[in-house]
C-alpha positions as CSV (number, residue, x, y, z in Angstrom):
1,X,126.9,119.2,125.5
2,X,130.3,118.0,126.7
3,X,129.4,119.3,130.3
4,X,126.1,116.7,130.3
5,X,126.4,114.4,133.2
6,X,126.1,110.7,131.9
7,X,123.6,109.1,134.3
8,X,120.6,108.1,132.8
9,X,122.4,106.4,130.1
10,X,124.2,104.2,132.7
11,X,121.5,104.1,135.3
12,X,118.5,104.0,133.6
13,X,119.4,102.5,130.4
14,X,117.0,100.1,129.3
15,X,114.4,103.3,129.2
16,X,117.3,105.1,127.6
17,X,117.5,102.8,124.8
18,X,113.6,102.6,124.0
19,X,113.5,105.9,123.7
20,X,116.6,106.4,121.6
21,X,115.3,103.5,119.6
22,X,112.1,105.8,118.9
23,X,113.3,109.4,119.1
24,X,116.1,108.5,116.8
25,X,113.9,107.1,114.3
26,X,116.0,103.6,114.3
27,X,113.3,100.9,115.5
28,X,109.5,101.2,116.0
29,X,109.5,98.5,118.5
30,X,106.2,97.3,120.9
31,X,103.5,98.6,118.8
32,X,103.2,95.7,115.8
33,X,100.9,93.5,117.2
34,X,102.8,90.6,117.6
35,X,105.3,90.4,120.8
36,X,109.0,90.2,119.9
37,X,109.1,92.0,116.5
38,X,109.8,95.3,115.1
39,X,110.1,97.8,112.2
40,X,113.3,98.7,111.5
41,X,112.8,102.7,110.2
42,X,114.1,103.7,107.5
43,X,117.0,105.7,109.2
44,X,117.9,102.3,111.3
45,X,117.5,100.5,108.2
46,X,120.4,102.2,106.3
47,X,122.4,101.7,109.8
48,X,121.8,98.1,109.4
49,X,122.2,98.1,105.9
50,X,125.7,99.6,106.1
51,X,127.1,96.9,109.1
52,X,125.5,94.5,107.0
53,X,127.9,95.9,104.4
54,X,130.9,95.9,106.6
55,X,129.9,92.4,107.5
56,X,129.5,91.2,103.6
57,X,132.6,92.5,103.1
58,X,134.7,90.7,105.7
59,X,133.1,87.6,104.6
60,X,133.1,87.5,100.7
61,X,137.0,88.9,100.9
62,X,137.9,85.4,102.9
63,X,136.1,83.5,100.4
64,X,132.8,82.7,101.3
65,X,130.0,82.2,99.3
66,X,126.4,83.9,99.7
67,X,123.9,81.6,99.5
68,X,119.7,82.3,100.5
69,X,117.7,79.0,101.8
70,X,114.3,78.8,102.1
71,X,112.4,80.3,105.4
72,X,110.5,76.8,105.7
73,X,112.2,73.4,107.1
74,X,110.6,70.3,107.4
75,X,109.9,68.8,110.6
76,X,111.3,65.3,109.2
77,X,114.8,67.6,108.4
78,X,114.8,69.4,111.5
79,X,114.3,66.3,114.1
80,X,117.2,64.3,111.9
81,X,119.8,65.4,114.7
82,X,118.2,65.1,117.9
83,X,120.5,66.9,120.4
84,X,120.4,69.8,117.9
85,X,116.3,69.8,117.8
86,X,116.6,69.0,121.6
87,X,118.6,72.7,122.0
88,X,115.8,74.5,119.9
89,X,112.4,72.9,120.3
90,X,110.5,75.0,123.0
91,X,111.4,77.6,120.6
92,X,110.0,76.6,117.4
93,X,107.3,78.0,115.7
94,X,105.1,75.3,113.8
95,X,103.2,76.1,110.2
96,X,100.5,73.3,110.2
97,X,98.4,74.5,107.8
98,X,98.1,75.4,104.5
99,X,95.4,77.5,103.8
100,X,92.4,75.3,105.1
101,X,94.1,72.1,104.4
102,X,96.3,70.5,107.4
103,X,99.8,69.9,106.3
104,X,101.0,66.0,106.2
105,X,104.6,67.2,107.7
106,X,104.3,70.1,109.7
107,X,107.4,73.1,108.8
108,X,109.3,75.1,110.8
109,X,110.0,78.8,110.7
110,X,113.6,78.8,110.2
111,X,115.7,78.7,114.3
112,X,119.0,77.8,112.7
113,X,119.8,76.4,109.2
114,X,122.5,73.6,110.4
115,X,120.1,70.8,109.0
116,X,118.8,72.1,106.0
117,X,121.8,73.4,104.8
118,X,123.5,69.8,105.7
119,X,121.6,68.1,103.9
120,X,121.7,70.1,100.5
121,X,125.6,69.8,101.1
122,X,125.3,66.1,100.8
123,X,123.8,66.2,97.7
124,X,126.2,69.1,96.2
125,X,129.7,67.8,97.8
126,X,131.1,64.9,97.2
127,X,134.7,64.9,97.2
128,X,137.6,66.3,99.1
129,X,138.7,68.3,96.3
130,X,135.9,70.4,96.4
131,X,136.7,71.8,100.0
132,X,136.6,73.7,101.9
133,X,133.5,75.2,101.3
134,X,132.1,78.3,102.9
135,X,128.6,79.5,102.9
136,X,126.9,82.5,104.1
137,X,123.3,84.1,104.5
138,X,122.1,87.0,106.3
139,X,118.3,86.5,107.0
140,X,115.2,86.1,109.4
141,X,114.7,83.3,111.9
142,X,112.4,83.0,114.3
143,X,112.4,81.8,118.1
144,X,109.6,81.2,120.3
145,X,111.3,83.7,123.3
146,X,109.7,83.0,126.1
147,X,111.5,86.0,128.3
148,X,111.6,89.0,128.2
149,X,111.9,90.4,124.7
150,X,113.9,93.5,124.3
151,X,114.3,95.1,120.6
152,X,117.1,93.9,118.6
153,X,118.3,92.6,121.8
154,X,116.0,89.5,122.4
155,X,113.3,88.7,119.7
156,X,111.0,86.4,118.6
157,X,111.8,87.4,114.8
158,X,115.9,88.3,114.3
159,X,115.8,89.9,110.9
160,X,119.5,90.3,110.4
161,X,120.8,87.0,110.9
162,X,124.3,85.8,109.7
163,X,125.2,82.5,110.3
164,X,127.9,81.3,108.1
165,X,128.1,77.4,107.1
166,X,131.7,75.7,106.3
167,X,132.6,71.6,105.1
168,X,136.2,70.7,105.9
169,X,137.7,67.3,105.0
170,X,139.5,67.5,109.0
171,X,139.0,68.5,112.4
172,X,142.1,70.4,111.9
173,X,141.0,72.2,109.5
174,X,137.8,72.9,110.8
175,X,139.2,74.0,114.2
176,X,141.4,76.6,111.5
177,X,138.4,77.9,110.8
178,X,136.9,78.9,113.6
179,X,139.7,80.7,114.0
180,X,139.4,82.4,111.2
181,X,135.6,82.9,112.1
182,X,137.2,84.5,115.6
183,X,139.8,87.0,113.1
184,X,136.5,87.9,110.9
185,X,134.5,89.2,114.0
186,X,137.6,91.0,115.6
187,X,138.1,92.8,112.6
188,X,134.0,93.7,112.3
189,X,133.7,95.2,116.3
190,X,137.1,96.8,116.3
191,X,135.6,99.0,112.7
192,X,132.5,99.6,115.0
193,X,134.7,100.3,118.0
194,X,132.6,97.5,119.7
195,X,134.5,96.0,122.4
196,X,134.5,92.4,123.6
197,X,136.1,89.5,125.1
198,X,136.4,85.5,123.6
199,X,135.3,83.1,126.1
200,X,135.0,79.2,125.5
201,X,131.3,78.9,126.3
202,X,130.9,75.5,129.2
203,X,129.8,72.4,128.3
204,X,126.7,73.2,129.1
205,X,126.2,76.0,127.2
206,X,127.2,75.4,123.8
207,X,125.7,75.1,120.6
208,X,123.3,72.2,120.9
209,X,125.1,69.3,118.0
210,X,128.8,70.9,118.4
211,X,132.1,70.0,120.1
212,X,132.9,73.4,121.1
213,X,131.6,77.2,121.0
214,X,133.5,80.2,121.1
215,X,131.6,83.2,122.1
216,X,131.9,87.1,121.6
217,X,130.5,89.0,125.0
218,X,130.2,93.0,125.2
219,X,129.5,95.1,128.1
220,X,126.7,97.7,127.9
221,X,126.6,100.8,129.8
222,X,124.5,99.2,132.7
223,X,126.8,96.2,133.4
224,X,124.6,93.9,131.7
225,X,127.1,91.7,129.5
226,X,125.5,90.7,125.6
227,X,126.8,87.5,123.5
228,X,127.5,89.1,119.8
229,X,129.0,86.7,118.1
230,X,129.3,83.1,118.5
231,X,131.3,79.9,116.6
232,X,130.7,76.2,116.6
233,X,133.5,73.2,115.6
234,X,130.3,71.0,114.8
235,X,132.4,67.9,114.4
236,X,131.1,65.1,112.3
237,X,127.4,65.4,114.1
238,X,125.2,66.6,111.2
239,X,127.0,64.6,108.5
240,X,126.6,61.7,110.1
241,X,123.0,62.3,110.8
242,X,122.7,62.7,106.9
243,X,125.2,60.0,106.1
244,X,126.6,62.9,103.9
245,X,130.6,61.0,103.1
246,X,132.7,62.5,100.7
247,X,136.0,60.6,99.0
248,X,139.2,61.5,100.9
249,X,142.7,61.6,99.0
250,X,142.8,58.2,99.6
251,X,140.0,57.3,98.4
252,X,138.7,56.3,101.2
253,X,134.6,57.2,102.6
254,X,134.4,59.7,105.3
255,X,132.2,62.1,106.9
256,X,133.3,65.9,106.5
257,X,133.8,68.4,109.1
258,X,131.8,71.6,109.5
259,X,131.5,74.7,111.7
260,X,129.0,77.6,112.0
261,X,129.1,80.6,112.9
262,X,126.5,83.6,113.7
263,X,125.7,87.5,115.0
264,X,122.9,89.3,114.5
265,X,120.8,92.2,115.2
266,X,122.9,92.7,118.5
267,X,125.2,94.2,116.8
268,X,123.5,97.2,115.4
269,X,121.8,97.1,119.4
270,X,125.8,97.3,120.6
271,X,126.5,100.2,117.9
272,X,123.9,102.5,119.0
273,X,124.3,101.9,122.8
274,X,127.5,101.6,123.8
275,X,128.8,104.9,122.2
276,X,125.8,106.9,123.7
277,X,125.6,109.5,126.0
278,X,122.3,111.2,127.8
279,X,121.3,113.2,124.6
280,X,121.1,109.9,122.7
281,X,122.9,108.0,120.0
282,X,126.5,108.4,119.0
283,X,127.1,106.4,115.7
284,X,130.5,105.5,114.3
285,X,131.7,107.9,111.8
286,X,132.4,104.8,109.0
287,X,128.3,103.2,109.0
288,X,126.2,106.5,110.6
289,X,123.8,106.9,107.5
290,X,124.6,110.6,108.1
291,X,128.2,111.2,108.7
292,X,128.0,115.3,108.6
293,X,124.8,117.5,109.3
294,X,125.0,120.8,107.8
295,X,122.9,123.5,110.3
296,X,122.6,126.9,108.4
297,X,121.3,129.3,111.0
298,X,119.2,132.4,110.1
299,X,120.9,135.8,110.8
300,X,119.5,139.7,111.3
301,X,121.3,141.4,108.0
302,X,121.6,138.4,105.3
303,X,118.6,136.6,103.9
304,X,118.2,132.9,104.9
305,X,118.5,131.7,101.2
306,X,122.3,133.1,100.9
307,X,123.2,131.1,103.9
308,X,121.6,128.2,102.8
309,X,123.4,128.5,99.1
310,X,126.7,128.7,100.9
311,X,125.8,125.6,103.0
312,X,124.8,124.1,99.6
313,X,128.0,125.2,98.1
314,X,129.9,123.0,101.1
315,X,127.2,120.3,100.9
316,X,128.9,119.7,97.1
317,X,132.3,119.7,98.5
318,X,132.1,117.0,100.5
319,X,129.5,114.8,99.0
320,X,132.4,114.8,96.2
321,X,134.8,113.2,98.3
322,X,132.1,110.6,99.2
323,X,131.3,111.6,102.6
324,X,127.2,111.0,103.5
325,X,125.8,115.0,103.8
326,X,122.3,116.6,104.9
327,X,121.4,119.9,104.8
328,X,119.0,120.9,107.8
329,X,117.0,123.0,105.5
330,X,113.6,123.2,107.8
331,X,113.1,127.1,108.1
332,X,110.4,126.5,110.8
333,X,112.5,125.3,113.5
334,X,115.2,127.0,115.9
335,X,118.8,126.3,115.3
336,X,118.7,124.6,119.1
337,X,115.8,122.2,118.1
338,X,117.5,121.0,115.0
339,X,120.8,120.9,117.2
340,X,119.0,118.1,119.1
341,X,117.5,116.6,116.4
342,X,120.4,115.2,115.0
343,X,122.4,114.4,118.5
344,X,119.5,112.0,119.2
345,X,119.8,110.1,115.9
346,X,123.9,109.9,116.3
347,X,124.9,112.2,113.8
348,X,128.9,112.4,114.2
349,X,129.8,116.0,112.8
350,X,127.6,118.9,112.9
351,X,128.6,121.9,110.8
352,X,127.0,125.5,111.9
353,X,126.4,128.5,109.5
354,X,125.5,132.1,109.9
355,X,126.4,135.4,109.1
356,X,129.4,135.4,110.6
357,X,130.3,132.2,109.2
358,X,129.4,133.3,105.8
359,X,131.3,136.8,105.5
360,X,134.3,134.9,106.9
361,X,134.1,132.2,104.8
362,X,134.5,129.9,107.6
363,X,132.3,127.0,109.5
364,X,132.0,125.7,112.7
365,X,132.8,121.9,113.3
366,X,130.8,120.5,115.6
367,X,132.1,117.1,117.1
368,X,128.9,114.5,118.7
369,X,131.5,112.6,120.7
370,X,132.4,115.5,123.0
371,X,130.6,118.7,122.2
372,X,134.0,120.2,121.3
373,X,133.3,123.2,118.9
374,X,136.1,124.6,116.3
375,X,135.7,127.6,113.6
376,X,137.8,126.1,110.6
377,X,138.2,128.2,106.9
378,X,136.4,126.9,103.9
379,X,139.2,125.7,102.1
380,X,140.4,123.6,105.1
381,X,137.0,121.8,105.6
382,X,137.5,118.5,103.9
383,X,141.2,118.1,106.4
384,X,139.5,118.7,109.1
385,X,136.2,116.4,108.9
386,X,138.7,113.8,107.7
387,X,140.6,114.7,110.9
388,X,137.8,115.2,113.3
389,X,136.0,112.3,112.0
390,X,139.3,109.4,112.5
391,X,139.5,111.1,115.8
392,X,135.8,110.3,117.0
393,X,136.3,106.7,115.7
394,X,139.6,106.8,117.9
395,X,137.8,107.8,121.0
396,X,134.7,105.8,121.2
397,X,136.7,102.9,121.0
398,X,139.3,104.0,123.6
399,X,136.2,104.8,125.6
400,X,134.3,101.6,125.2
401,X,137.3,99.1,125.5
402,X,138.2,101.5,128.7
403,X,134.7,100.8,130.3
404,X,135.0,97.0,129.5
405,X,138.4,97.0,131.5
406,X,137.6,98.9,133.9
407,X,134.3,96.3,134.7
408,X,136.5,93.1,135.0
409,X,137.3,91.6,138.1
410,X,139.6,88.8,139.2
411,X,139.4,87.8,142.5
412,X,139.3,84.0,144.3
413,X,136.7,85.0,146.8
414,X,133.0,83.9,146.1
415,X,131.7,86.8,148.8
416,X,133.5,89.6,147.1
417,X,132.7,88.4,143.6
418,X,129.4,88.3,144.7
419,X,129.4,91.8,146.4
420,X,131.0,93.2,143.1
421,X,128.2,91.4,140.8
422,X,125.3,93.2,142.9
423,X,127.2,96.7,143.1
424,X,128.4,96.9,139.4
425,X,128.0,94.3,137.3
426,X,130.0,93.6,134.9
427,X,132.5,90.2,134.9
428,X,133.9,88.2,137.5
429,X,136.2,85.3,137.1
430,X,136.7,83.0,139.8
431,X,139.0,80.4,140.0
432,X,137.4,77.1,138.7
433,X,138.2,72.9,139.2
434,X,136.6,72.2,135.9
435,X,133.8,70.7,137.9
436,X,130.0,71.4,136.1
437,X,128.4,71.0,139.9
438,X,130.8,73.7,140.9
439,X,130.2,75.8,138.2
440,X,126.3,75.5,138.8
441,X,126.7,76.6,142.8
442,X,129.1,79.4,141.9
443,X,126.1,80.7,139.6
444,X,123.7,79.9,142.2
445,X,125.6,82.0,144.9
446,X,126.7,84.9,142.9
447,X,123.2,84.6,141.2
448,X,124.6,85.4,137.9
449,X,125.5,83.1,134.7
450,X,128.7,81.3,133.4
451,X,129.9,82.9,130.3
452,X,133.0,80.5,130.1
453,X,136.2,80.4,130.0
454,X,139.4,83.1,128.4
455,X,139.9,82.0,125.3
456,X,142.7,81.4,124.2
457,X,143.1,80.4,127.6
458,X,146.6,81.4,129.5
459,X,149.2,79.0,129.5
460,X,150.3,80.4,133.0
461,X,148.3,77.9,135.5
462,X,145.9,79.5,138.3
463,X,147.7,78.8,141.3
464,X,144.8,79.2,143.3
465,X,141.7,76.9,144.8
466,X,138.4,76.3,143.7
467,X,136.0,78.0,146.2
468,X,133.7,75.1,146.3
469,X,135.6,72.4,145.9
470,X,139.3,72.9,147.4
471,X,140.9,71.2,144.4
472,X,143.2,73.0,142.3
473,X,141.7,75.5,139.8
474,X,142.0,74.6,136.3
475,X,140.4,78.0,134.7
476,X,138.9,81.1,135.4
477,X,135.6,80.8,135.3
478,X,133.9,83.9,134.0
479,X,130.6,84.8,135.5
480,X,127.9,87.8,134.8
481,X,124.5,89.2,134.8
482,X,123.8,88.9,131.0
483,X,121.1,89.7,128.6
């Protein structure tokens, strides 16, 4: 396996994914008859489950609270802030009925829950002692997607949505949480070894009803850059809209502050393909359903059922220590079709068993990551999983932040950037007035999209032109062929 020559992961990867998506068992995507959906499978499902665990657990440790809304929002509720339904409504979905019955206010399948959750805040907050508050859910919304759709990557239903909900009493402390929202996410992609970079999305591209949006991007292994995670300073915007006040320390009337922040289904997309390799999936070691595979292979001298007691016997041993085990019991199959089995659904240690393995008390570990094979004694197995398994987690992230590197370029000439755009993909920044016009014909000419600015942007300044203009560059602009 470690000789396999990654190409069709890189080159062909958007078939690569589908049928990783399918042969895996993650994601039975295309087939429901409604565009934009999917099933997650049971075997995706616990891979969710378990980032949804890693996410939960981030959250509720930095105090915020899990809350679940209702699916449904009024039109009346959603409309209240109009640049906010202005950023959403070619990609609402309407319920006008009920049954037979037209409704007298049409609903909405939830895009977003800024409004609804605003407006239950009015009625539970009223003074600056109870803040800040922090809310969280993880659920579905729904978007009328209008391009292509791509599973878990661009949907019309996004089942594993986490947008988190905060009231502060200043902008100071607001902006101190979206930093903290920026420390939350580090900490989630670095466990996934998930790489990324923090760009302050352009005026133009922010969160319709904010001040400002951070973003997370990620590269995948064809170039194409993803936006994982986002946060929003919403300002005073949706209070207002409410005339939701609360009493200051003063006692004083004033309107509170409040961010958001989201990810989603992208980031179980991002765990399965940036890892991967031709054969398929590569999971990380701390949320792969199945972190070891036990093979037993059927030998000339010894019956298969003393093999496959031993493999039990080592099954025990670890499951004790909490590691997640499965025996590949399935006596029909060759050793080299179960061997593929499990590479295509990510499974991050392999452990081998015959005869030879038996009468030496031994086993051979099996590493997904690289193939690399090593014949370790029984009563050494649980050190060197351990070992073997904080090594994988090591170097997919070495691997993946090495790619994203490596697919940056700098460079204060519009040709070159875009000759490097066409030829690799991945990022360009280009030296930038500040200018939105600019911006636009930078886009146009590269033919690529603004992700934003660095963020936290370098106090160092540019020292070079803008390409368009001539005026002195205030920022890099960041610029790529995204998702």
């Amino acid at each position: 396996m470690s000789n396999v020559v990654r190409n069709k992961w890189r080159e062909e990867f958007s078939k690569w994914f589908d049928d990783v998506l399918e042969n895996g068992e993650f994601y039975d995507y295309g087939r429901y008859p409604i565009k934009g959906m999917g099933i997650w499978m049971p075997y995706g499902f616990q891979l969710r489950r378990r980032i949804i665990e890693l996410v939960r657990k981030e959250l509720d440790g930095t105090g915020h609270e899990e809350v679940l809304f209702p699916l449904l929002i009024p039109e009346t509720l959603l409309r209240r802030e109009k640049e906010h339904i202005r950023g959403f409504e070619d990609e609402v979905y309407w319920v006008t009925h009920g049954g037979l019955d037209p409704l007298d206010v049409k609903l909405a399948l939830r895009p977003t829950s800024e409004t609804s959750i605003t407006y239950m805040e009015s009625l539970w907050i009223k003074s600056y002692k109870q803040l800040p508050k922090k809310y969280y859910q993880i659920v579905s919304i729904f978007r009328y997607e209008t391009k292509s759709t791509r599973p878990m990557i661009r949907l019309r239903e996004v089942t594993t949505f986490k947008e988190a909900h905060t009231v502060h009493v200043s902008k100071e402390d607001a902006d101190r949480q979206v930093q903290e929202a920026i420390s939350i996410y580090k900490k989630i992609f670095d466990e996934l070894g998930i790489p990324y970079i923090i760009s302050k999305r352009p005026e133009w591209d922010k969160f319709a009803g904010a001040l400002y949006t951070i973003a997370f991007d990620t590269i995948f292994p064809d170039g194409r850059i993803l936006q994982i995670a986002t946060a929003h300073n919403l300002g005073q915007n949706f209070p207002k809209t409410f005339d939701f006040k609360i009493q200051l320390e003063d006692e004083s009337l004033d309107y509170p502050w409040q961010t958001s922040y989201g990810l989603s289904d992208r980031v179980v997309a991002s765990a399965i393909a940036i890892h991967g390799d031709d054969i398929g999936a590569v999971l990380p070691v701390n949320v792969a359903p199945i972190q070891v595979v036990i093979v037993p292979i059927p030998g000339k001298s010894v019956e298969f059922k003393t093999i496959l007691e031993y493999s039990r016997k080592i099954e025990s041993i670890l499951s004790n220590e909490g590691l997640r085990v499965r025996i590949d019991d399935r006596g029909e199959l060759r050793p080299g079709a179960k061997f593929y089995y499990w590479e295509t659904k990510g499974v991050p240690i392999r452990l081998e068993i015959g005869e030879k393995e038996l009468s030496n008390n031994t086993i051979i570990v099996s590493r997904r990551d690289t193939g690399t094979k090593t014949t370790v004694s029984l009563h050494k197995l649980s050190e060197k999983v351990r070992e073997t398994m904080d090594s994988i987690m090591e170097n997919l992230s070495n691997r993946a932040w090495r790619f994203l590197r490596e697919n940056i370029k700098r460079t204060s000439s519009l040709r070159e950037a875009k000759e490097y755009i066409e030829s690799k993909r991945g990022i360009v920044e280009v030296p930038w007035c500040g200018d939105e016009k600019c911006a636009y014909e930078m886009m146009e000419y590269i033919d690529a999209k603004a992700l934003g600015t660095p963020y936290p942007e370098d106090d160092r300044p540019v020292n070079e032109k803008c390409p368009i203009c001539g005026k002195e560059a205030k920022h890099w602009l960041r610029i790529a062929k995204t998702y």
